[in-house]
C-alpha positions as CSV (number, residue, x, y, z in Angstrom):
1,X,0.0,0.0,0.0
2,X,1.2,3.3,-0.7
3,X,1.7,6.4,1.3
4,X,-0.8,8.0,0.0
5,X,-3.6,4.9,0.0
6,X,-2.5,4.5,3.5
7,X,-3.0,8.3,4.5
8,X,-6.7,8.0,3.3
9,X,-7.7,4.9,4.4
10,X,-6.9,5.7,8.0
11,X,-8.1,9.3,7.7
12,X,-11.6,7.5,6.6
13,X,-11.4,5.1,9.7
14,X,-10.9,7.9,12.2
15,X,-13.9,9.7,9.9
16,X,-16.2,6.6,10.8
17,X,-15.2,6.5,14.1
18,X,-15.5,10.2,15.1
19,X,-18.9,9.9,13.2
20,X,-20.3,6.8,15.2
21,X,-22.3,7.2,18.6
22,X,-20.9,3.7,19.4
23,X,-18.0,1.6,19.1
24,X,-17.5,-0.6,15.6
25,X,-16.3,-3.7,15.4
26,X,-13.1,-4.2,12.9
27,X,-15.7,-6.1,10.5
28,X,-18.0,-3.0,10.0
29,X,-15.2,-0.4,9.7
30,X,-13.7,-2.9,6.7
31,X,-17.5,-3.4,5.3
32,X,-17.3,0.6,5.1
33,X,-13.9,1.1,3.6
34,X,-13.7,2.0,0.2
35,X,-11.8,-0.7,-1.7
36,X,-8.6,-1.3,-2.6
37,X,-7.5,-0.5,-5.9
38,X,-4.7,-1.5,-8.0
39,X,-3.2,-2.5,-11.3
40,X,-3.1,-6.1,-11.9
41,X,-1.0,-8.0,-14.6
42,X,-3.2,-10.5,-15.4
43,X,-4.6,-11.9,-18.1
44,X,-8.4,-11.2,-19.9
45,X,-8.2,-15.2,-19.8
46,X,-8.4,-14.8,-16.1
47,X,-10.7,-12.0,-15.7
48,X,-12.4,-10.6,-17.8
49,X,-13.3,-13.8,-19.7
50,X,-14.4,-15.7,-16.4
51,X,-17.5,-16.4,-15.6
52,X,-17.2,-15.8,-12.0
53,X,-14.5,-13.7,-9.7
54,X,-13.6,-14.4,-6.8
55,X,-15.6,-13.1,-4.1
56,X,-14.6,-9.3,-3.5
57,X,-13.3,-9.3,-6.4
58,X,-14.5,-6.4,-9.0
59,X,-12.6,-5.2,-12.8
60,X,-12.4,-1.9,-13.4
61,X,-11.1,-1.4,-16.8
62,X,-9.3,-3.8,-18.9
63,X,-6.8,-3.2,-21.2
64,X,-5.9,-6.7,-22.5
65,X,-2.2,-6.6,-21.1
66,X,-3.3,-5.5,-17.8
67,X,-6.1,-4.6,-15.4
68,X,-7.2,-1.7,-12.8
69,X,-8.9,-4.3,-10.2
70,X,-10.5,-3.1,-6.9
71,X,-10.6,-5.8,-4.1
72,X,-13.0,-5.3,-1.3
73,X,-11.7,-4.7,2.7
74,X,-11.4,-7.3,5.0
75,X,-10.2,-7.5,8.7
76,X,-7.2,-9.0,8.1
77,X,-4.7,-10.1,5.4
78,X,-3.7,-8.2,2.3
79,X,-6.0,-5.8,1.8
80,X,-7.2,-6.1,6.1
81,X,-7.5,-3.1,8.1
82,X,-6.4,-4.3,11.5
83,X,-2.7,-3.3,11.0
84,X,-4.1,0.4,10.1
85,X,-6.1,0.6,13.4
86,X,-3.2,-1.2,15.7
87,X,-0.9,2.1,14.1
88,X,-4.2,4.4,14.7
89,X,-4.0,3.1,18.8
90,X,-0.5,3.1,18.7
91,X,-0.9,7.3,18.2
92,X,-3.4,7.4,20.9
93,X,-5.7,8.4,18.5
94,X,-8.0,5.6,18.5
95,X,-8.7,2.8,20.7
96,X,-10.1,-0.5,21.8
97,X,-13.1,-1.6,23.7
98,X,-16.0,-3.8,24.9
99,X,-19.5,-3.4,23.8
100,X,-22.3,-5.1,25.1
101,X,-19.9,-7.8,26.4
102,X,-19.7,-9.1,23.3
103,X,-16.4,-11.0,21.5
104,X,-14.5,-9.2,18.5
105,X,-12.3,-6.7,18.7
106,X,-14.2,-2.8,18.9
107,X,-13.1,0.7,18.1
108,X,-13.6,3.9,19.6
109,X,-12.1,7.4,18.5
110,X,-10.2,8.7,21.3
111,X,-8.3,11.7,19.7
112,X,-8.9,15.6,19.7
113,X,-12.1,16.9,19.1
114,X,-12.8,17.0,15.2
């Protein structure tokens, strides 16, 4: 992830979380990120000419040597938020709690007034 792709996406998890009455858990802040784009080398042969893509999955424009493919957020792995909101706590400006005493990891803004 770039600098730049890293800068939004946290700005728009502190957004979310400054905006909720409640805490989220990591699953709805990654439902409500916008994707992740990125060029992919691949061939039309396996995207464009598939009849089904992998789930999360969307092409944006093909240009038969290569592809601008957006894959949707998840908690964890490579396109997985959790690493962004460990570095969000990590500058105090964020930070973990229990809701409802429910299981999961939740999120709570915790930084200067917006």
């Amino acid at each position: 992830m770039t600098t730049a792709d890293t800068l939004l996406l946290r700005d728009k998890l502190i957004a979310e979380l400054c905006a909720s009455p409640v805490a989220l858990a990591t699953a709805e802040l990654a439902a409500r990120m916008p994707g992740k784009v990125e060029r992919s080398n691949d061939s039309c042969a396996q995207l464009c000419h598939r009849s089904t893509l992998g789930p999360g999955l969307k092409v944006l424009e093909c240009h038969r040597s290569w592809h601008l493919v957006e894959y949707r957020r998840a908690t964890h792995g490579y396109t997985g938020i959790y690493r962004h909101l460990r570095a969000l706590e990590a500058q105090g400006l964020i930070r973990r709690t229990v809701r409802d005493d429910r299981k999961g990891v939740y999120w709570i803004y915790n930084g200067p007034d917006v």
